[in-house]
C-alpha positions as CSV (number, residue, x, y, z in Angstrom):
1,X,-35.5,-23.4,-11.9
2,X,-34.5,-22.9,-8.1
3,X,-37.9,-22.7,-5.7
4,X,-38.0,-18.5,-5.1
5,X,-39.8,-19.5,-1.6
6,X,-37.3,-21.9,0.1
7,X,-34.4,-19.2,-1.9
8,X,-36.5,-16.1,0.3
9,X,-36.9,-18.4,3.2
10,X,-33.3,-19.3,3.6
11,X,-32.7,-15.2,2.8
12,X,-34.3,-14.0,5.2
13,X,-32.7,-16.8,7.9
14,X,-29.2,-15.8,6.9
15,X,-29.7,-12.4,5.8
16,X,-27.2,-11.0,9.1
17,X,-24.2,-12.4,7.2
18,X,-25.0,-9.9,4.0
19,X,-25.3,-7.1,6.3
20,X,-21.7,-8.1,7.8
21,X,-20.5,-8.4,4.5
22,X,-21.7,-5.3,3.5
23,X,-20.6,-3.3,6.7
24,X,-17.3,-5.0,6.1
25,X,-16.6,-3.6,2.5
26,X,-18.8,0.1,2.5
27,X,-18.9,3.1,4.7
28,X,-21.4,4.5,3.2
29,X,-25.6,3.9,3.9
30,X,-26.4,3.7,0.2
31,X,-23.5,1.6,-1.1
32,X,-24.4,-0.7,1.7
33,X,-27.7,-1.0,-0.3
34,X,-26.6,-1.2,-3.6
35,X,-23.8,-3.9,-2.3
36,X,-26.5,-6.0,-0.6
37,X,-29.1,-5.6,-3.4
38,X,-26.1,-6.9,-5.3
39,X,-25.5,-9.9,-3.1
40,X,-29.1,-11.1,-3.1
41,X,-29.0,-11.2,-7.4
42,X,-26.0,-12.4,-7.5
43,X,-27.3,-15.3,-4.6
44,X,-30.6,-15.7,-6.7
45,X,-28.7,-16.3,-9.8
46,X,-26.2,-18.8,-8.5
47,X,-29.0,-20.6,-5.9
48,X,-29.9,-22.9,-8.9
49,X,-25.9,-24.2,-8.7
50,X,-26.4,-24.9,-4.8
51,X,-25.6,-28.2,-4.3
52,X,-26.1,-28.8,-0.4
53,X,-22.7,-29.8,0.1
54,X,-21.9,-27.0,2.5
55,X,-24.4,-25.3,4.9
56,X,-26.6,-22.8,3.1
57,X,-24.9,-19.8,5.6
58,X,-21.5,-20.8,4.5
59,X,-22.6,-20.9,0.7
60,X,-24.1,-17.4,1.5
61,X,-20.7,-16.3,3.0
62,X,-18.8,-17.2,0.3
63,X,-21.1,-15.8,-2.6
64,X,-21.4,-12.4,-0.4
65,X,-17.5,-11.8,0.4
66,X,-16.9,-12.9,-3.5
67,X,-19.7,-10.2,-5.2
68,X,-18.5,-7.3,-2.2
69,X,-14.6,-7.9,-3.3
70,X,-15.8,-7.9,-7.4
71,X,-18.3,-4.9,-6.6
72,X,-15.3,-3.6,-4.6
73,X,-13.1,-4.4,-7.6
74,X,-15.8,-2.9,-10.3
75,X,-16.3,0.1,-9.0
76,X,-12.6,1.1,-8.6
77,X,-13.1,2.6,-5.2
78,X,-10.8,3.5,-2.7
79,X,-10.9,2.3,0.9
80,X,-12.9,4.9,2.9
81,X,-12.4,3.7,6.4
82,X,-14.3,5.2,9.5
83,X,-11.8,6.8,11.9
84,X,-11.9,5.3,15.4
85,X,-13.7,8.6,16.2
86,X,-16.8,7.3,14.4
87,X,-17.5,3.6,15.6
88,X,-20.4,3.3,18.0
89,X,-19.7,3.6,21.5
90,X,-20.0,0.7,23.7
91,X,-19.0,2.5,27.2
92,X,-17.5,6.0,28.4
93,X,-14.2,6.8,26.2
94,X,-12.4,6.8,30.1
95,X,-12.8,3.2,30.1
96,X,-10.0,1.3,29.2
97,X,-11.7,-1.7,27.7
98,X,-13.3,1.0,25.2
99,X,-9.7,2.5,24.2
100,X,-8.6,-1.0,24.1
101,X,-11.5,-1.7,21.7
102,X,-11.0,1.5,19.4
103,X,-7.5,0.7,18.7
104,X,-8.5,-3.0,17.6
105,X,-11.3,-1.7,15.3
106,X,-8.5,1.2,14.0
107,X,-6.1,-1.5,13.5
108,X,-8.8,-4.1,11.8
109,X,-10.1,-1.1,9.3
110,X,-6.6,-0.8,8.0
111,X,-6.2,-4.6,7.0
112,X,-6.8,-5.2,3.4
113,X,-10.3,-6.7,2.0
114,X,-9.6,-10.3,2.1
115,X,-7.8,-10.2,5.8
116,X,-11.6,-8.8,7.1
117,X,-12.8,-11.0,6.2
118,X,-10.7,-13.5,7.3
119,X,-11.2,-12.0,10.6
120,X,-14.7,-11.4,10.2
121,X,-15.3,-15.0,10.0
122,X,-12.6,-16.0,12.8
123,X,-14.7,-13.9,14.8
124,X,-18.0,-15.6,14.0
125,X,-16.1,-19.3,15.1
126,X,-15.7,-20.7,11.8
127,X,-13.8,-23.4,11.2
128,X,-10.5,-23.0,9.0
129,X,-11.4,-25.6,6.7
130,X,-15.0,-23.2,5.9
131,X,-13.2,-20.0,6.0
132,X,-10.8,-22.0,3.2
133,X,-14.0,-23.2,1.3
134,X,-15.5,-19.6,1.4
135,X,-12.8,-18.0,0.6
136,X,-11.1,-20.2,-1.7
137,X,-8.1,-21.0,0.0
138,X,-6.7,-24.1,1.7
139,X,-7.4,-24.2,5.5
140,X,-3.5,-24.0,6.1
141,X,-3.5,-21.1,4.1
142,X,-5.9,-19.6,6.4
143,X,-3.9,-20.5,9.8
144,X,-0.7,-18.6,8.5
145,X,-2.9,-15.9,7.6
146,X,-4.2,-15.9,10.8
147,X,-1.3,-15.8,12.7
148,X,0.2,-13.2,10.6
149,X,-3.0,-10.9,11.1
150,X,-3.2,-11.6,14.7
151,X,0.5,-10.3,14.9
152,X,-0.4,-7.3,12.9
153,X,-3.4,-6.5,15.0
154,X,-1.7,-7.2,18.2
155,X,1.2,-4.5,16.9
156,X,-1.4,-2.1,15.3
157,X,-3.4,-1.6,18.0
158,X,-0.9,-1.2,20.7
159,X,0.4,1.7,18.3
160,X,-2.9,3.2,18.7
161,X,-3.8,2.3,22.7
162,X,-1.6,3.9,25.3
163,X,-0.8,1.8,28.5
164,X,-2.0,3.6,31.1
């Protein structure tokens, strides 16, 4: 029987990555909940299996991305992506790093589930080798990719951004 403590210690640590996870894969407030409620049984019933051999956060990764894609799966829903129009602002829409930024999170809400979170966890300086292990995938498999994403991005968003 895993130790519930050190299981809600460690939760409570790492708990960030569910909220990416679940940000990633649902729009909407309370699928966000039920997604992450989700994650954490789905964590407490597999923490018993946790060996150690990876860090606890990359174990948490890969058990969050795998329940948000089968909860994804499940419930037979459609992507319901946030237009550019919604993301948070970050500066005045005149600035240019902004439009810049809009376009990449345009361009990034269109990729399929998996390529998030390949970028999602590119972004957070994984290693290739742990994106692999998370995502069950060799790490070459996640440098092509990545350089195919990258390429799409790079395209997508200058679609989107007009050079001034």
């Amino acid at each position: 029987m895993p130790e519930a403590n050190e299981f809600i210690e460690l939760l409570n640590r790492h708990q960030n990555i569910i909220h990416k996870v679940c940000s990633l894969y649902m729009n909407d407030v309370t699928e966000r909940e039920d997604l992450f409620q989700e994650i954490t049984l789905q964590a407490w019933n597999a923490y018993g299996s946790f060996r150690g051999d990876a860090k606890f956060s990359t174990w948490l990764y890969r058990v969050a991305l795998n329940t948000a894609i089968s909860f994804y799966r499940k419930e037979k829903r459609k992507p319901d992506f946030k237009p550019a129009d919604d993301l948070p602002e970050y500066a005045e829409e005149t600035n240019e790093t902004e439009e810049q930024m809009q376009a990449m999170y345009k361009a990034i809400a269109a990729l399929s589930k998996i390529d998030k979170a390949l970028v999602m966890l590119y972004l957070e300086d994984y290693p290739y080798d742990e994106i692999g292990n998370m995502l069950g995938i060799t790490a070459n498999n996640v440098a092509v990719k990545m350089n195919r994403i990258k390429t799409k991005l790079k395209d997508e968003s200058k679609k989107h951004y007009q050079f001034a």
